[in-house]
VOGU-3710 file (C-alpha; in Angstrom, 3 decimals, decimal comma):
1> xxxxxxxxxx> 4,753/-33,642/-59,968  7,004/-36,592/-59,454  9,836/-36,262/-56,802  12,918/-38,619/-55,577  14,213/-37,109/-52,475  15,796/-39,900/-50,580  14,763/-41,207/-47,285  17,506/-39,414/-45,129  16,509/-35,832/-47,235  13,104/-36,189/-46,013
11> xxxxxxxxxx> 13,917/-36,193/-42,161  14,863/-32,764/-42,692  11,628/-30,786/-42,466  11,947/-28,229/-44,815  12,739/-30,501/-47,190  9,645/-32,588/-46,268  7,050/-29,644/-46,880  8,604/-28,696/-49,750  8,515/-32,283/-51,455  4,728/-31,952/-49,940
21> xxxxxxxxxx> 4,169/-28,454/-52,375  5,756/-30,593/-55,575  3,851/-33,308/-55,498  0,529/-30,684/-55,193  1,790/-28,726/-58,568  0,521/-30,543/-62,241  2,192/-28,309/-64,663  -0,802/-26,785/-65,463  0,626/-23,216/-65,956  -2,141/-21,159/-64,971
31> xxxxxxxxxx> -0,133/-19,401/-62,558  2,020/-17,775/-65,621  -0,558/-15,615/-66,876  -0,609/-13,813/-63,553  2,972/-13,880/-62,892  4,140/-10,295/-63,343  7,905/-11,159/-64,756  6,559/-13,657/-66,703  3,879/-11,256/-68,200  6,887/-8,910/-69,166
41> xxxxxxxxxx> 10,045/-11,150/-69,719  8,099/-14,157/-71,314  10,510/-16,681/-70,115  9,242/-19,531/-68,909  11,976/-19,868/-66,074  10,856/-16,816/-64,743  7,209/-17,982/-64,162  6,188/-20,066/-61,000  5,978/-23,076/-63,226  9,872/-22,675/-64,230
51> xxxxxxxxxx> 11,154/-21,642/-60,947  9,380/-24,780/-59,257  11,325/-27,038/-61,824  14,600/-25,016/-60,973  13,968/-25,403/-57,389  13,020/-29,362/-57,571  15,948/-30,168/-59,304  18,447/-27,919/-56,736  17,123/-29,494/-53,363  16,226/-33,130/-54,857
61> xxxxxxxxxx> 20,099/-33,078/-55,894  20,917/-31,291/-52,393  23,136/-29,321/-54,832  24,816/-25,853/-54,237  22,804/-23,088/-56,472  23,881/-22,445/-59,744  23,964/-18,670/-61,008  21,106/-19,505/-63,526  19,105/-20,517/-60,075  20,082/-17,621/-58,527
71> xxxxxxxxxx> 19,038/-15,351/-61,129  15,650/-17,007/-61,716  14,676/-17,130/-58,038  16,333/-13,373/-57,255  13,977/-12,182/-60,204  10,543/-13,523/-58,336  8,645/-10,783/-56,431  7,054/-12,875/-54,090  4,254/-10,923/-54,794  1,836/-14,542/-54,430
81> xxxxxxxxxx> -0,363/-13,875/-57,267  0,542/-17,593/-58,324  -1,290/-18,629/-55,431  -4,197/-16,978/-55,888  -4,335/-18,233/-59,607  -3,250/-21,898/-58,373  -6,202/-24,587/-58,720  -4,034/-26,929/-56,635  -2,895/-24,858/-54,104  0,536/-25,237/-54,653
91> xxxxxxxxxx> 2,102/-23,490/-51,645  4,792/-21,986/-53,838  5,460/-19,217/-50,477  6,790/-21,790/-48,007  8,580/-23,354/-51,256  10,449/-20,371/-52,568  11,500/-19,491/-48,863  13,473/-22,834/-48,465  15,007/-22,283/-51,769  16,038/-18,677/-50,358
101> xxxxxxxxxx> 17,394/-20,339/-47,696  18,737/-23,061/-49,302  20,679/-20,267/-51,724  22,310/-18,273/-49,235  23,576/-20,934/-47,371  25,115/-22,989/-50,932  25,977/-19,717/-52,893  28,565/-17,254/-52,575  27,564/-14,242/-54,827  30,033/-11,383/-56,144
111> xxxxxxxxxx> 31,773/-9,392/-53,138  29,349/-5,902/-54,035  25,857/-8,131/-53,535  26,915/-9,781/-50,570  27,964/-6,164/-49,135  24,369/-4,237/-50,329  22,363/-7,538/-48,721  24,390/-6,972/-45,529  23,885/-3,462/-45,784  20,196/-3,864/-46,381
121> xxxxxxxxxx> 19,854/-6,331/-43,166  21,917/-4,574/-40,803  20,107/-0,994/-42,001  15,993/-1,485/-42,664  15,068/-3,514/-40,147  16,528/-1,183/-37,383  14,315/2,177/-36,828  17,921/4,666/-35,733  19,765/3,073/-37,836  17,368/3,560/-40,938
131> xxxxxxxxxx> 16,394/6,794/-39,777  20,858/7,751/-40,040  21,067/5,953/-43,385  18,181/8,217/-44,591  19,739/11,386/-43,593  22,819/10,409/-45,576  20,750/9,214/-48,400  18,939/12,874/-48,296  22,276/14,439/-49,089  23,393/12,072/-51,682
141> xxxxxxxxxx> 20,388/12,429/-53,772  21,144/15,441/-56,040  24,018/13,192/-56,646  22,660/10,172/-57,544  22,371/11,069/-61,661  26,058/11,149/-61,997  26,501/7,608/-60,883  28,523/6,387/-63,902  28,000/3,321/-65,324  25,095/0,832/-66,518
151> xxxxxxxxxx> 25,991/-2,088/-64,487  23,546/-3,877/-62,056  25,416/-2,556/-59,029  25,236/1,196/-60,471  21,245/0,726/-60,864  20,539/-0,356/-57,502  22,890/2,373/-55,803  20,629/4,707/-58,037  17,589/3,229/-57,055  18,394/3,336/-53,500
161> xxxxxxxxxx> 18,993/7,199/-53,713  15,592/7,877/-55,707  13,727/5,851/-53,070  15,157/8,005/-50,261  12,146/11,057/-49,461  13,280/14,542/-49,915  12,438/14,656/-45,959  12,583/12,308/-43,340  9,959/12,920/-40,763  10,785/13,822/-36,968
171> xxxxxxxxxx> 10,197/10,530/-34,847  6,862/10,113/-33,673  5,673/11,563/-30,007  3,600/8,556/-29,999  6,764/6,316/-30,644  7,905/3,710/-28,452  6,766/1,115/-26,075  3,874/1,802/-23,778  0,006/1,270/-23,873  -2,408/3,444/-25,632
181> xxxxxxxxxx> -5,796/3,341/-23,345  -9,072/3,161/-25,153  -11,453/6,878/-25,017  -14,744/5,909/-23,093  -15,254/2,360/-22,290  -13,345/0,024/-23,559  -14,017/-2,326/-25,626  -11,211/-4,339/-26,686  -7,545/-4,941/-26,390  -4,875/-5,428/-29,195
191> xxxxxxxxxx> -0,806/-4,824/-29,504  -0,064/-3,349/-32,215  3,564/-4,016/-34,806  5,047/-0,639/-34,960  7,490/-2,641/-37,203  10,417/-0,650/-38,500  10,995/1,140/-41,500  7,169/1,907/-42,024  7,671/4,145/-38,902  10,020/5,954/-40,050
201> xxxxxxxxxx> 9,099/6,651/-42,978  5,644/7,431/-42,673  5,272/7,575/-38,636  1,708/9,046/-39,274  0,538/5,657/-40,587  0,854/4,297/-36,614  -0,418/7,509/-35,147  -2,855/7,370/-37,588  -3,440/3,573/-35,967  -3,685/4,120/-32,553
211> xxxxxxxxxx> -6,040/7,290/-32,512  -8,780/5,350/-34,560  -8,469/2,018/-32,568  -8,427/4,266/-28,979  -11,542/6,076/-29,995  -13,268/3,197/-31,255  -12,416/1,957/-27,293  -9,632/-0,526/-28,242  -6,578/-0,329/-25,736  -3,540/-0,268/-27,852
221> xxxxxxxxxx> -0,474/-1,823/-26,780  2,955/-1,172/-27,952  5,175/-4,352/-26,511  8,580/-3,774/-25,346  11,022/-5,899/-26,925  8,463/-6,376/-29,843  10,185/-4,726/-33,491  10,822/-5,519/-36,925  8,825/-8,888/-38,361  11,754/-10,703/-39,431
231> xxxxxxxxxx> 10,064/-10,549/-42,781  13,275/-8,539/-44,779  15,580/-10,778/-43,772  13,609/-14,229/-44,342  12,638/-13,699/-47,432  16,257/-13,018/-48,608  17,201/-15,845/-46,716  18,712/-14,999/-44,289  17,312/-17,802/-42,160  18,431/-17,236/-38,866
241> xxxxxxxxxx> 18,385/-13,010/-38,497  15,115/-13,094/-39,371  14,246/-15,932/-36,679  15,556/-14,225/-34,087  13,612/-10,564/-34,888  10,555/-13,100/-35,131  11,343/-14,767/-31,950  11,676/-11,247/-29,936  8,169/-10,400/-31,348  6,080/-13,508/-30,278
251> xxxxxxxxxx> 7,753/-13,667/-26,471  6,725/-9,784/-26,339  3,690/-10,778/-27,635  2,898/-13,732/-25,587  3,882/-12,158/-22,455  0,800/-9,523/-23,074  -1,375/-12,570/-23,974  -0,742/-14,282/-20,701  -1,216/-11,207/-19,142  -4,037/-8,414/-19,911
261> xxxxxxxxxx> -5,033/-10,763/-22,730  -5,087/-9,769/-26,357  -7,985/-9,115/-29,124  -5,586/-9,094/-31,664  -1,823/-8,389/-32,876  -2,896/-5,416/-35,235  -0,705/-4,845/-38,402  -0,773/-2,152/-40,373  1,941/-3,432/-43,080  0,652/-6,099/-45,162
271> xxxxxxxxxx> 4,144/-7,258/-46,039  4,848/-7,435/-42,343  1,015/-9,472/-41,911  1,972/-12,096/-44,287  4,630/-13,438/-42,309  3,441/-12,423/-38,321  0,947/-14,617/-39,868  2,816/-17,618/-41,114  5,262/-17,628/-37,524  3,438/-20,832/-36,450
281> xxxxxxxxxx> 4,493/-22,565/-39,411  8,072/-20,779/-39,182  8,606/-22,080/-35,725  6,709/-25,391/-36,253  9,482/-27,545/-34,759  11,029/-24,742/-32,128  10,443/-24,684/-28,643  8,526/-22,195/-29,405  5,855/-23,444/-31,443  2,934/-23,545/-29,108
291> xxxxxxxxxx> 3,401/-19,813/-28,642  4,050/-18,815/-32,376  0,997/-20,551/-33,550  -0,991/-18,732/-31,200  0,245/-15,214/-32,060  -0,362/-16,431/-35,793  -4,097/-17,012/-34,842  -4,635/-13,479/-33,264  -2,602/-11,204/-35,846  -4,734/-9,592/-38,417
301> xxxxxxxxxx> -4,589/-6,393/-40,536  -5,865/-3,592/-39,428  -8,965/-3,415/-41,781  -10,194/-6,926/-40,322  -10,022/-5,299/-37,047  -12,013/-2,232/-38,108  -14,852/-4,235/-39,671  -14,830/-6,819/-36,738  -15,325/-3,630/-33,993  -17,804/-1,726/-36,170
311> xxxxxxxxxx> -15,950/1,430/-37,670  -18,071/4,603/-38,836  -17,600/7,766/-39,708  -18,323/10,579/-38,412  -17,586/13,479/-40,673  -19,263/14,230/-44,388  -18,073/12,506/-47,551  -14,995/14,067/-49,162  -16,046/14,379/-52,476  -12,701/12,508/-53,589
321> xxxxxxxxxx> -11,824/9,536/-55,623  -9,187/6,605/-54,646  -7,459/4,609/-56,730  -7,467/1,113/-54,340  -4,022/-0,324/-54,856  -4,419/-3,886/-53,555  -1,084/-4,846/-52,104  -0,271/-8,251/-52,941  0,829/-9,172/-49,572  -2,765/-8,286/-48,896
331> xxxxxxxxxx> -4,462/-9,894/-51,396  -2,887/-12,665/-52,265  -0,998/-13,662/-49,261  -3,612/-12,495/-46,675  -6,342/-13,124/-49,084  -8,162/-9,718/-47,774  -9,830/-8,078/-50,468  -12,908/-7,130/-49,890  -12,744/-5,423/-46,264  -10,653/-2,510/-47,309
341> xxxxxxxxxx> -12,455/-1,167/-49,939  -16,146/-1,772/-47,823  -14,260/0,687/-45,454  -13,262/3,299/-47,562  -16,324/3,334/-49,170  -18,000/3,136/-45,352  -15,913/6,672/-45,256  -17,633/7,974/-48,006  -15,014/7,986/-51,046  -15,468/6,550/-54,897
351> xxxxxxxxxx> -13,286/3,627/-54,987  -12,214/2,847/-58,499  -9,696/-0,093/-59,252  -6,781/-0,258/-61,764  -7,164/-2,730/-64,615  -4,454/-5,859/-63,501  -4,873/-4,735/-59,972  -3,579/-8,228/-59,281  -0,067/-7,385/-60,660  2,456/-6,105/-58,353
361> xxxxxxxxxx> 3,842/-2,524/-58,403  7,185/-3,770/-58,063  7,854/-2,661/-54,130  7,732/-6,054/-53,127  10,106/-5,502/-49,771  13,627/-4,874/-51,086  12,918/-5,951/-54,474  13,047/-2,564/-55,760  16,188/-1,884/-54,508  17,745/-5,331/-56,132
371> xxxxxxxxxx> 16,145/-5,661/-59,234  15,367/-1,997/-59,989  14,777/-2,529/-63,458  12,003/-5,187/-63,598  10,986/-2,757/-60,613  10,793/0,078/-62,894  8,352/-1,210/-65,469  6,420/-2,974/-62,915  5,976/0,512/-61,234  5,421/2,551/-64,727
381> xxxxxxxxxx> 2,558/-0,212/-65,966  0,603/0,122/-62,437  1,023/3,878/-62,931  -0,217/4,054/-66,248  -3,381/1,744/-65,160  -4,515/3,971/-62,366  -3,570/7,134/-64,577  -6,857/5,889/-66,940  -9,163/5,884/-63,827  -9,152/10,057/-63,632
391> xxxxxxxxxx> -8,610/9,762/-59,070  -7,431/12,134/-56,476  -5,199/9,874/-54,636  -3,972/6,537/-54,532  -4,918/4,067/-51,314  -3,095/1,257/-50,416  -2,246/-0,492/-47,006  1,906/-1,449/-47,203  4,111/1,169/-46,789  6,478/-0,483/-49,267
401> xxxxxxxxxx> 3,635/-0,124/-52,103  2,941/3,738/-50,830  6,955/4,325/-51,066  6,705/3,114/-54,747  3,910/4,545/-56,311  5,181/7,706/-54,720  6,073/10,471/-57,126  3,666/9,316/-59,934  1,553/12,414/-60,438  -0,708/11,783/-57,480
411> xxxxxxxxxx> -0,977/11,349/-53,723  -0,437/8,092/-51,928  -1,967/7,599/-48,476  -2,550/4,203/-46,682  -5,852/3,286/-46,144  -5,992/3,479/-42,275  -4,982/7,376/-42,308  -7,757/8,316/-44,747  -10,210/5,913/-42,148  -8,948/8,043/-39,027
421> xxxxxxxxxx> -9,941/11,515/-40,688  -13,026/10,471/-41,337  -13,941/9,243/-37,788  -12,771/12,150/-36,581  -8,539/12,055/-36,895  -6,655/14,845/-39,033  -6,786/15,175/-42,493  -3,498/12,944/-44,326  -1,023/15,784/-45,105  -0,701/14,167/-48,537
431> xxxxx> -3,875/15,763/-49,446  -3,101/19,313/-48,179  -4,085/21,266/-45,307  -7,937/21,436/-44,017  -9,703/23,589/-45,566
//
């Protein structure tokens, strides 16, 4: 693709990469067919292809976003399936981030978005603070039906209140900063993203964590200072929020690095692994660059930990059947496919896969709280695709995907807690008590 960014544009380095990523795309449209609000709105502007045009024309004119912009880039998922399906390797991630950016910092949108992004920002990201706004959600939700109205604002509000859980779990004992020491010899050494709303909505998933990774004789470490991923916040451009959550994690990080050493930085949220791993481009011209490339090297999900220390089972097949759910942060932005469902068959369950298992549910971070209705069908079509496989439970390894399927007819556990009860851990509560 042709570009014309001037000379002085191109000192800026965001602008530089993403006049790089143009010039890679040739308007081949491949990435459509696997774009999932293409594949239901069949408008070309909301494919990869369109958006790239949108976006060329904004920053090459340096040009505040226009609300047709804004409601072409709000609409994409992120979900990365474009770059999976891209025979040029158009890095349309780093691209659509400095049009984020580029948006908040050019647009003013109406008074009630700006307030629910705010909201969202100063809320998820923050563990006591998500854990109050849950409580409050808990009560609401009987109410949420008589929300009058069909506007876009009345739909998320509603949205927001179906996502809440009918319970939020106590806080976990195992919650909080301190290190977890590997049972018997020890083998390894990793920290480990406790992250922020994953634990506290599912706190298990991290118990679930450490207990497998201890007895495997892996020292877990929980950083102080180390919290959310900054990943909320960047990818609704909210540029410098999300730098400084970032920033906290790789100095936490880096200080257990230069000290015990590290294995690994273990995530357990795909979402969150995308980004922990793209800080060393994030903070490519920081001070801090030498240190954020080197906590990109060492993160890694928790299944290519697993496989790399030799997990095993130790208990008798289950007898049940998952339905993989292949987050797209995992599969498309991590590129991990393969090494989650080797484990859980490893375990001893069926793994069966949905037909357009590379189409996103519709979690997609806080998309299903902003565009709830594209969320919706996304959700109902992934539904209706595992609903033809005849499982007993749903695996998947992002809370945000486990949160959305949730509700659907059948359990949804993440991957690492079904791993843990079969190497000995408790059976997920999902799935009833042990027999």
């Amino acid at each position: 693709m042709q570009t014309n960014f001037s000379e002085a544009q191109l000192a800026d380095s965001d602008t530089r990469e993403s006049n790089t990523i143009l010039r890679t795309c040739v308007h081949c449209g491949f990435c459509t067919a696997t774009c999932p609000t293409f594949v239901l709105l069949g408008d070309e502007l909301d494919s990869p292809r369109g958006r790239i045009y949108l976006i060329k024309e904004m920053l090459e004119q340096n040009a505040p976003a226009t609300p047709d912009v804004v409601k072409h880039v709000d609409r994409c998922l992120s979900c990365l399936a474009c770059m999976t399906t891209c025979p040029s390797g158009v890095n349309y991630m780093h691209l659509v981030d400095h049009a984020r950016r580029h948006i908040e910092e050019t647009y003013t949108r109406p008074w009630p978005e700006r307030a629910l992004r705010r909201v969202l920002s100063f809320v998820l990201p923050y563990p006591a603070r998500f854990r109050v706004a849950l409580s409050g959600a808990r009560l609401g939700r009987p109410f949420a039906r008589l929300i009058p109205g069909t506007s876009m604002l009345a739909a998320r509000l509603r949205a927001m209140f179906a996502l809440a859980p009918s319970r939020v779990p106590p806080a976990s004992p195992l919650a909080g900063a301190r290190v977890h020491a590997a049972q018997d010899e020890r083998r390894g050494r990793v920290a480990l993203l406790a992250g922020c709303a994953q634990q506290v909505l599912a706190p298990s998933i991290n118990e679930a964590t450490i207990r497998l990774l201890t007895r495997m004789g892996i020292e877990v470490v929980v950083a102080g200072g180390a919290g959310c991923c900054g990943a909320l916040d960047h990818h609704m451009g909210h540029h410098d929020p999300a730098m400084r959550l970032a920033a906290a994690n790789i100095e936490a990080w880096s200080g257990e690095i230069a000290g015990a050493g590290l294995d690994a930085v273990v995530v357990n949220t795909s979402g969150c692994g995308t980004t922990v791993k793209d800080y060393g481009f994030m903070f490519r011209d920081t001070p801090l660059a030498a240190k954020a490339a080197q906590v990109s090297a060492l993160a890694a999900d928790v299944t290519e930990v697993l496989v790399r220390f030799g997990y095993a089972p130790t208990r008798a097949a289950p007898g049940l059947t998952l339905a993989y759910h292949a987050a797209c942060s995992l599969q498309h932005g991590q590129k991990i496919t393969a090494e989650p469902k080797a484990l859980l068959k490893r375990a001893g369950f069926a793994v069966k896969e949905p037909a357009e298992g590379h189409l996103c549910c519709g979690s997609a971070g806080t998309y299903n709280l902003m565009q709830p209705v594209i969320a919706g069908q996304l959700k109902a079509r992934k539904l209706d695709n595992i609903a033809r496989l005849r499982v007993d439970a749903i695996a998947a390894g992002n809370i945000g995907c486990l949160t959305q399927l949730a509700g659907g007819g059948l359990p949804t556990i993440h991957t690492v807690e079904l791993l843990d009860w079969m190497a000995g851990g408790p059976k997920p509560a999902a799935l009833g008590a042990e027999s």
